[in-house]
MIDREN-808803 format. One record per residue (C-alpha): residue in one letter; z, x, y. Coordinates in steps of 0.2 Angstrom, whole numbers, plus 2048, in hexadecimal, padded with zeros to 3 digits. Layout:
# MIDREN-808803
AZXY;...
***
This chain:
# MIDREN-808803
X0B6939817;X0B692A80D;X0C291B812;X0CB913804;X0C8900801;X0DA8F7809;X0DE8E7804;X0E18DB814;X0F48DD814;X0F18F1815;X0E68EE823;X0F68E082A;X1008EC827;X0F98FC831;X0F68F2840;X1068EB841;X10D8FC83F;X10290084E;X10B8F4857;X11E8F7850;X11890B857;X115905867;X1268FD868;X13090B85D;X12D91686C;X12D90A87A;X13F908874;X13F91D871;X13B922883;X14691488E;X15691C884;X15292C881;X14493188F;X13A93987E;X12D936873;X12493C863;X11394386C;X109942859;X10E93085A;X10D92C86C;X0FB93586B;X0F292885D;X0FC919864;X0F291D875;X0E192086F;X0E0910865;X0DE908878;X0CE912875;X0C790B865;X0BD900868;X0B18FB85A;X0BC904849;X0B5904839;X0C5904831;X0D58FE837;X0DF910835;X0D191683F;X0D791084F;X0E691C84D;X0DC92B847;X0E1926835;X0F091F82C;X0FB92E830;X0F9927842;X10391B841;X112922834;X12091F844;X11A90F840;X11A90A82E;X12991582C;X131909839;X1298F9834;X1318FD820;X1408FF827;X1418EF832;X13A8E5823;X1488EB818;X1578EA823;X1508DC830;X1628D7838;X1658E983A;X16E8EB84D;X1658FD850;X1558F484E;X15A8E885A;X14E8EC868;X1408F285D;X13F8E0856;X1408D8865;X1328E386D;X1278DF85F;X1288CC85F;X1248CF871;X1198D8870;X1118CB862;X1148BC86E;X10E8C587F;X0FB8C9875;X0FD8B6873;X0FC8B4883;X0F08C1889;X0E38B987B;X0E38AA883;X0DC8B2893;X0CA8B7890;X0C88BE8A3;X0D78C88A1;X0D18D0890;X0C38D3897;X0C98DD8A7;X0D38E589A;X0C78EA88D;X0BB8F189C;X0C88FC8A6;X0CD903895;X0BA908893;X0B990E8A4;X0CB9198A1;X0C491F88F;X0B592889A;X0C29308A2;X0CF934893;X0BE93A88B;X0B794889A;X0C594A8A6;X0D794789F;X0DD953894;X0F094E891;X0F593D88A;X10093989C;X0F093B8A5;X0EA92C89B;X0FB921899;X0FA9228AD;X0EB9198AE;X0F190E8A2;X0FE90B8A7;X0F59058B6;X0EA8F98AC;X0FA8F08A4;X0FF8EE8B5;X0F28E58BC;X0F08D98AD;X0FF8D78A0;X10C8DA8AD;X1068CA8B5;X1078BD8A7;X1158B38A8;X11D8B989A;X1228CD89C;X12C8D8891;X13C8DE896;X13E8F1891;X1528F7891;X159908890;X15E91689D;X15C9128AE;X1599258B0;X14A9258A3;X1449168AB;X14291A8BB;X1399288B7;X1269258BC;X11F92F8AD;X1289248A1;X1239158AA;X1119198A8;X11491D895;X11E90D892;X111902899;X10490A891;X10C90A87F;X1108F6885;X0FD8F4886;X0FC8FF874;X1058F486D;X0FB8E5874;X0ED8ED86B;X0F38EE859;X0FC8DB85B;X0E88D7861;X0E18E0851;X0F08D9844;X0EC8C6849;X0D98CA847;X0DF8CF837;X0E78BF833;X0F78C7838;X1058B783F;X1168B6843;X11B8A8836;X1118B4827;X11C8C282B;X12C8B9824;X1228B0814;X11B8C3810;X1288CD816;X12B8D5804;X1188D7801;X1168E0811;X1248EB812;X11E8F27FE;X10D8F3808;X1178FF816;X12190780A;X11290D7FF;X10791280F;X11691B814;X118923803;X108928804;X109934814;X11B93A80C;X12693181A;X13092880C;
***
């Protein structure tokens, strides 16, 4: 299938949907104990793409992520917005904890090699996506969930506590790791997002617009 050119805010765009995903459900499961599966599926996988030739190609195209730019619209458009209270402040963590996980080339690259090592097994043995969040989860435990700075999820204690969740939390955590690693590359920062707020949330809209989400 032939890709469509995308101009570099596109590109900024998708990944940092990727990201705002990641966080979208983080904030899904802890309240609710659910989550969209065709969502949570592409937000996984990208853990497993490792050389894309396109950036929507690490979500299995741009519909992979349309949680996402649905979301990241809607943040962009009403930013002081008290529902999206926890969405933002998982993605700014999520932004900031990347960050710090950059600046640790040993860490990245236990990371990078345990994901290759659990892709192997996603690819001939696990058949279901909890399979592969458990072992992912157990990667972000090991590296992320030692820096200094770790992110705080809140919701229901009863959702929580749950191990299955736990596993998929963590591993979306790491997900979204992975798109904040791919917007920076990019040229995706912090400060640009309030200088191009408008631009980018046209960009969402019209991305979105084109799967029929808005």
């Amino acid at each position: 299938m032939q890709h469509k050119e995308r101009s570099n805010l596109e590109q900024q765009a998708i990944a940092l949907a990727g990201v705002v995903q990641a966080a979208r459900m983080v904030d899904q499961l802890s309240k609710t104990g659910s989550y969209p599966l065709e969502f949570l599926e592409p937000s996984i996988h990208s853990l497993f793409e490792f050389e894309p030739g396109q950036v929507e190609d690490i979500y299995g195209g741009v519909s992979g992520v349309k949680l996402g730019l649905h979301n990241l619209a809607s943040l962009l458009a009403s930013r002081q917005s008290e529902e999206h209270r926890d969405l933002v402040r998982y993605l700014f963590n999520l932004l900031y904890l990347e960050r710090k996980f950059s600046t640790d080339p040993g860490m990245m690259s236990v990371v990078r090699s345990r994901l290759e090592h659990a892709s192997f097994r996603a690819e001939h043995f696990a058949n279901h996506v909890n399979d592969i969040c458990h072992s992912v989860s157990g990667i972000y435990q090991d590296t992320l969930s030692k820096l200094k700075f770790r992110i705080k999820v809140t919701g229901s204690a009863q959702h929580l506590q749950d191990r299955n969740n736990a596993d998929i939390i963590r591993a979306l955590l790491l997900a979204g790791i992975r798109s904040a690693f791919l917007w920076r590359q990019l040229g995706g920062r912090r400060w640009k997002l309030l200088f191009q707020r408008k631009a980018l949330l046209q960009c969402a809209q019209e991305l979105s617009r084109d799967l029929g989400v808005v």
